[in-house]
C-alpha positions as CSV (number, residue, x, y, z in Angstrom):
1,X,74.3,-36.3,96.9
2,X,71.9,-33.9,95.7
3,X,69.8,-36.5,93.5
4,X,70.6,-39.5,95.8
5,X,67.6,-41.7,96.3
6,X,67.7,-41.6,100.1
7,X,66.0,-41.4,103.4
8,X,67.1,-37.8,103.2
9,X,66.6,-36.6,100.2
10,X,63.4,-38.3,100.4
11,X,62.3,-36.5,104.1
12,X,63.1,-33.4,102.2
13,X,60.6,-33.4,99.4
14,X,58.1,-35.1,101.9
15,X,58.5,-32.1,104.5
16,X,59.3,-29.2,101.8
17,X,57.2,-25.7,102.6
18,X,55.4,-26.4,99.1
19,X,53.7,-29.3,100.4
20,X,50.7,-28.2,102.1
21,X,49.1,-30.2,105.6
22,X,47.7,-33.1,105.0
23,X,46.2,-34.5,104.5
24,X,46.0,-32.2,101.1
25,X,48.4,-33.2,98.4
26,X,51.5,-31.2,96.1
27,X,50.5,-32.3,92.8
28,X,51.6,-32.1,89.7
29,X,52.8,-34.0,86.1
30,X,56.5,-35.2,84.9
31,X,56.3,-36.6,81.8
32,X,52.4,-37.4,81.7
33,X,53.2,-39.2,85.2
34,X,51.2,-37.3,88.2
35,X,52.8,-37.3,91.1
36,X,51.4,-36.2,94.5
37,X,52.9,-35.9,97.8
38,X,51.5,-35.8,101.4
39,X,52.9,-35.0,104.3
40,X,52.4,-37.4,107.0
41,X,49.5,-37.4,109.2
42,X,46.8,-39.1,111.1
43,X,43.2,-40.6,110.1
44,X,40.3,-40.8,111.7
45,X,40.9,-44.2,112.8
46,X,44.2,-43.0,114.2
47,X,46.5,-44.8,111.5
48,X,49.5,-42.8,110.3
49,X,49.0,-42.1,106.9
50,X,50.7,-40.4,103.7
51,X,54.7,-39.8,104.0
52,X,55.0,-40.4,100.3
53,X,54.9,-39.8,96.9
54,X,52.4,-41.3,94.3
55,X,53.6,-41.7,90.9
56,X,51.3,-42.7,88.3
57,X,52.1,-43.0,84.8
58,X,48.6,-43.6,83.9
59,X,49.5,-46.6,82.0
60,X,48.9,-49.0,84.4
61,X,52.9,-48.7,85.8
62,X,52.3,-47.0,89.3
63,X,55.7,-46.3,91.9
64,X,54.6,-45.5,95.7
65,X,57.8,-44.0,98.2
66,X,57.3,-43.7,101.4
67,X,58.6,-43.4,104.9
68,X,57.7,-45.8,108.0
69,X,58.0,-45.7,111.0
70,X,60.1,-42.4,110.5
71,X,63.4,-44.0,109.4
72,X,62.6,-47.3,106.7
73,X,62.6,-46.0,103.0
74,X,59.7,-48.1,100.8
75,X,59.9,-48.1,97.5
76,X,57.2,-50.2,95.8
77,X,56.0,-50.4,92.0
78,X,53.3,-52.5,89.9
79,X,52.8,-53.1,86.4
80,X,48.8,-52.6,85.9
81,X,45.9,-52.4,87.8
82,X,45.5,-55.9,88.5
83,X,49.1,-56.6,89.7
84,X,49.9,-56.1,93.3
85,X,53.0,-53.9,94.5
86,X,56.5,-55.6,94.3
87,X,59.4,-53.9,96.1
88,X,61.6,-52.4,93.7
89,X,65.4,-54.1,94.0
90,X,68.8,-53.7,92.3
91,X,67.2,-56.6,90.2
92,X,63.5,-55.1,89.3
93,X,62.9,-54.8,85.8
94,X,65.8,-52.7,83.8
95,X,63.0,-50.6,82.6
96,X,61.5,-50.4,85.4
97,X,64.6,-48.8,87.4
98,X,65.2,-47.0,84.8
99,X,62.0,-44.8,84.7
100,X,62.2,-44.5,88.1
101,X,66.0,-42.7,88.2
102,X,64.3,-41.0,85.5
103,X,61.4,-39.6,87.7
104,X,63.2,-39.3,91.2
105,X,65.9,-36.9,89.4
106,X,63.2,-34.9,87.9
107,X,61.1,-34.5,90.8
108,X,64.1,-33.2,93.1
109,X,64.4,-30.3,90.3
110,X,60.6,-30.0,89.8
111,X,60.8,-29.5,93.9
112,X,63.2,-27.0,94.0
113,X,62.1,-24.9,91.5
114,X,58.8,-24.6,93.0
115,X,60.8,-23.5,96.5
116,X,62.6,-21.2,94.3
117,X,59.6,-19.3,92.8
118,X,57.9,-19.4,96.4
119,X,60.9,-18.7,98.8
120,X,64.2,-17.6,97.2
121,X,65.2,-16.5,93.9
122,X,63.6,-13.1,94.4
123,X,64.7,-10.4,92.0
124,X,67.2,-7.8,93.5
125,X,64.8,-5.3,92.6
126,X,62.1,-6.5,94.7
127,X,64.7,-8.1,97.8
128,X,66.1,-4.2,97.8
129,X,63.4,-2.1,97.6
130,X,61.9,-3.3,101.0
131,X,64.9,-1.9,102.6
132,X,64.0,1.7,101.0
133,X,66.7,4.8,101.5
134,X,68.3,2.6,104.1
135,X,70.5,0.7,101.5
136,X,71.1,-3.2,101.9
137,X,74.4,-3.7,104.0
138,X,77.1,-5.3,102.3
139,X,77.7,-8.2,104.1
140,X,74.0,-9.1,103.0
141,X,74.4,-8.0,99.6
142,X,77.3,-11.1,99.6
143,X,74.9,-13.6,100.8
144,X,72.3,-12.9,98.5
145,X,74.8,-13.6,96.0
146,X,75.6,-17.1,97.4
147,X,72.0,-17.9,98.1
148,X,71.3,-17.1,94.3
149,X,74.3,-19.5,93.3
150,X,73.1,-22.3,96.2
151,X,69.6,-21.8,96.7
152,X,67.7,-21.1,99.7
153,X,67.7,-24.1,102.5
154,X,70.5,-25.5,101.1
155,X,73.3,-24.4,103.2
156,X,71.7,-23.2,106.6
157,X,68.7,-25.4,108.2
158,X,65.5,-23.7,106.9
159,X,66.9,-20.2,106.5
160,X,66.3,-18.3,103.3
161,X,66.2,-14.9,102.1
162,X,63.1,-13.1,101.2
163,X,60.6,-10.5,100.5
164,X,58.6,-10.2,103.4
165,X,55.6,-7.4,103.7
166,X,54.8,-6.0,106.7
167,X,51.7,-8.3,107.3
168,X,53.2,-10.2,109.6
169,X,55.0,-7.3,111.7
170,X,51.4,-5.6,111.9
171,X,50.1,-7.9,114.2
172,X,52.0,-6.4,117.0
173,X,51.1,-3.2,116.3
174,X,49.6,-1.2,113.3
175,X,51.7,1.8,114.7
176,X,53.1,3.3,111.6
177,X,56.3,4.2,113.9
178,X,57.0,0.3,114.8
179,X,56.1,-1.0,111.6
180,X,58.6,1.4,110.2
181,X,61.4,0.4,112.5
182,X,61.8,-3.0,111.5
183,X,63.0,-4.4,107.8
184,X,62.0,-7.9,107.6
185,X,64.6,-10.0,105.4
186,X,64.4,-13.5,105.7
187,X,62.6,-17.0,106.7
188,X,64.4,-17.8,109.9
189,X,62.6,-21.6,110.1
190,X,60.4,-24.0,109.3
191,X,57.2,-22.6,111.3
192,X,56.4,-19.4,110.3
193,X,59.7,-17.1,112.4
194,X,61.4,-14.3,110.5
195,X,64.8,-12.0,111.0
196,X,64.4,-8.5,111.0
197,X,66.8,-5.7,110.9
198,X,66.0,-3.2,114.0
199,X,66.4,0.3,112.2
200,X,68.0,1.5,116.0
201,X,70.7,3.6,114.0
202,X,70.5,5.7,111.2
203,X,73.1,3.5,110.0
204,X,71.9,0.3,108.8
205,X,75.2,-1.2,109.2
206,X,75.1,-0.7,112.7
207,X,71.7,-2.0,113.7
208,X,71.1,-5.5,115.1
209,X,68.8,-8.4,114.0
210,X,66.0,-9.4,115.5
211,X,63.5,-12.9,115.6
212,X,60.0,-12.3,115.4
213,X,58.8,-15.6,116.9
214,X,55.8,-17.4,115.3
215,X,54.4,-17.8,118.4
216,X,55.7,-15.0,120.6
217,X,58.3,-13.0,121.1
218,X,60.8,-10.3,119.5
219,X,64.8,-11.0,120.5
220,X,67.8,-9.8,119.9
221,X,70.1,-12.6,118.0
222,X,73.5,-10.6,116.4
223,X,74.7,-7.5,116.5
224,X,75.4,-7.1,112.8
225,X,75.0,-8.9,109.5
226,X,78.6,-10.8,109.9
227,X,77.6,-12.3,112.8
228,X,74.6,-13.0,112.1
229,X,76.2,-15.0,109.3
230,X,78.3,-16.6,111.6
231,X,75.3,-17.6,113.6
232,X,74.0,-19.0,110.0
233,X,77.2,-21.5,109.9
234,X,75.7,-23.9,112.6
235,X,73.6,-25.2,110.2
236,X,70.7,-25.1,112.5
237,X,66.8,-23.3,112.6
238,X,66.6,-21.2,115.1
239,X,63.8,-21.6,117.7
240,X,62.0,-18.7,119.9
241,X,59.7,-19.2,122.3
242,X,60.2,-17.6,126.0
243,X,63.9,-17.1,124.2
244,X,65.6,-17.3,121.3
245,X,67.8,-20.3,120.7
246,X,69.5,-22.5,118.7
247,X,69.7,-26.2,120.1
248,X,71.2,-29.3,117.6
249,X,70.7,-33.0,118.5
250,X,74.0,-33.9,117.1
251,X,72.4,-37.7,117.0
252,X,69.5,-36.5,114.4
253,X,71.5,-34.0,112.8
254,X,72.2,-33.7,109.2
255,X,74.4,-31.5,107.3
256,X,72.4,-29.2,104.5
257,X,73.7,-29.7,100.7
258,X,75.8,-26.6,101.0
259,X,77.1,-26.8,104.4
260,X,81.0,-27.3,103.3
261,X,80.9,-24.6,100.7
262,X,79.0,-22.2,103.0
263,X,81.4,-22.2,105.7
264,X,84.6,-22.2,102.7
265,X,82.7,-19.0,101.5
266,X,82.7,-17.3,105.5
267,X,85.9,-17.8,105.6
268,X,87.3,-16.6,102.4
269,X,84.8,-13.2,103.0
270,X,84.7,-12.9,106.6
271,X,87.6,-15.1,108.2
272,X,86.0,-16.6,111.4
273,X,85.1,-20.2,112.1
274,X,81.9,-22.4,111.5
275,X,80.2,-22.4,115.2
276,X,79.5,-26.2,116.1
277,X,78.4,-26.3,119.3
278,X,75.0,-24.8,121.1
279,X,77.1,-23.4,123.8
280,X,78.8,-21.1,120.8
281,X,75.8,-19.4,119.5
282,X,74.5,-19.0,122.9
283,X,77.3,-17.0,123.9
284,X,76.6,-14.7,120.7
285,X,73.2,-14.2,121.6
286,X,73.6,-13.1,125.4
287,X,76.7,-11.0,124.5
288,X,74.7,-9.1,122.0
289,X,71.0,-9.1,124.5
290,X,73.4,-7.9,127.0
291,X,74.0,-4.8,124.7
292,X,71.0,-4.7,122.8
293,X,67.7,-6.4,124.3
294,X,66.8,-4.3,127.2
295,X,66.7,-0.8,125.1
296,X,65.0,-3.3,122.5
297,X,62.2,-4.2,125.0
298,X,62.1,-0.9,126.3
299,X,61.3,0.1,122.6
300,X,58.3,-2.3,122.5
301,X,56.9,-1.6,125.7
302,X,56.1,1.7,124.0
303,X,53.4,-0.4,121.8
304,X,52.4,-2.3,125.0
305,X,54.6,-5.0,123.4
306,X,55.8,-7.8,126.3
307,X,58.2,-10.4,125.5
308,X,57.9,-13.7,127.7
């Protein structure tokens, strides 16, 4: 599944973190081929371009993927520069199929291992010391471990583990007593979010997780690191905005590599169910506002910090 030439596998590359807006390009050599990737976008004559990946071998054989119309994979090849591009088949060239196995399988682990240097794969050293004297809870210690086995975004939609300065909580407030009260941990999705331990309690066992919202907004979403694990087992980015939410389209969705062997894992170290519907994590989120968010926004206000 993982090296599958698919509409999926294909998305993922396409839409990884690494690959920066178009209509820029990732680019990079496999075997003296360069490849470049671009996000999809739109020119200045309003034509959708990009969705693909270029591979050149500089030898006149070129291979273009792409995505239309959001859900038809392309695959195309030519011989030299003079040959147009033939759709590549189950009977294109034996060589020619060949190389391109060859090329797809090494630019899935090309891919990850750039996500790996840039998201995940942190040393312990560095992932633990932005928690300081406070200690890294337990629970998290045991997902780090199956991160570092999995890899990040592999087993929850968009989530991964990380070291996170304090940049990004010191555009609330520069106050050395809010920056201090939060230990950021972890990407929470694919825009920019982050999950936050709220240092409420001497013991950092007992202190909630927070979203900061890329555009707005600081919630409440789990009392602990268990159940915010358990939040993690819908497979799902969360979203924040006036609230913070998790909402799947069960017609669009698609499992993560890792899904099964995430959940096996919960249950062998913390013995609950996957959630699998919208109306499940909702109910964790308001059980633990109802506890936590009011003192939480009465915190802010202190900073003349508003939530929606």
């Amino acid at each position: 599944m993982r090296y599958h030439f698919n509409l999926e596998n294909l998305r993922k590359i396409i839409e990884s973190p690494v690959v920066p807006d178009a209509p820029e390009a990732l680019e990079f050599d496999i075997e003296q081929a360069a490849i470049s990737i671009k996000r999809k976008y739109t020119d200045a004559d309003g034509d959708e371009r990009g969705n693909s990946i270029l591979i050149d071998t500089g030898e006149g054989l070129m291979l273009f993927v792409s995505i239309e119309d959001d859900q038809y994979l392309i695959s195309l090849y030519r011989l030299d520069e003079q040959s147009g591009f033939i759709t590549l088949e189950a009977n294109s060239p034996k060589e020619i199929i060949n190389f391109s196995a060859r090329i797809w399988t090494a630019i899935i682990d090309k891919m990850e291992k750039l996500e790996n240097e840039t998201y995940n794969l942190v040393s312990w050293e560095g992932f633990s010391a932005q928690f300081g004297n406070h200690g890294i809870p337990e629970d998290l210690k045991k997902l780090y471990d199956f991160e570092g086995e999995f890899g990040y975004g592999n087993f929850s939609e968009s989530f991964c583990l990380n070291i996170i300065d304090k940049t990004g909580i010191k555009t609330w407030s520069e106050n050395p007593e809010f920056v201090n009260s939060f230990v950021e941990f972890a990407i929470a999705n694919g825009s920019g979010s982050s999950y936050a331990y709220w240092l409420c309690s001497n013991d950092i066992e007992k202190c909630p997780i927070v979203v900061f919202g890329d555009e707005g907004g600081i919630y409440i979403v789990a009392e602990n690191t268990s159940q915010f694990i358990q939040l993690l087992t819908f497979d799902t980015e969360i979203s924040v905005y006036e609230k913070a939410y998790f909402y799947r389209d069960e017609h669009e969705y698609e499992p993560s590599d890792y899904k099964d062997e995430f959940i096996e894992w919960t249950k062998e170290n913390f013995n609950f169910k996957a959630l699998e519907t919208n109306e499940q994590t909702d109910e964790i989120i308001n059980n633990t506002k109802e506890k936590h968010q009011q003192l939480l926004d009465d915190f802010l206000e202190k900073y003349d910090i508003e939530n929606w």
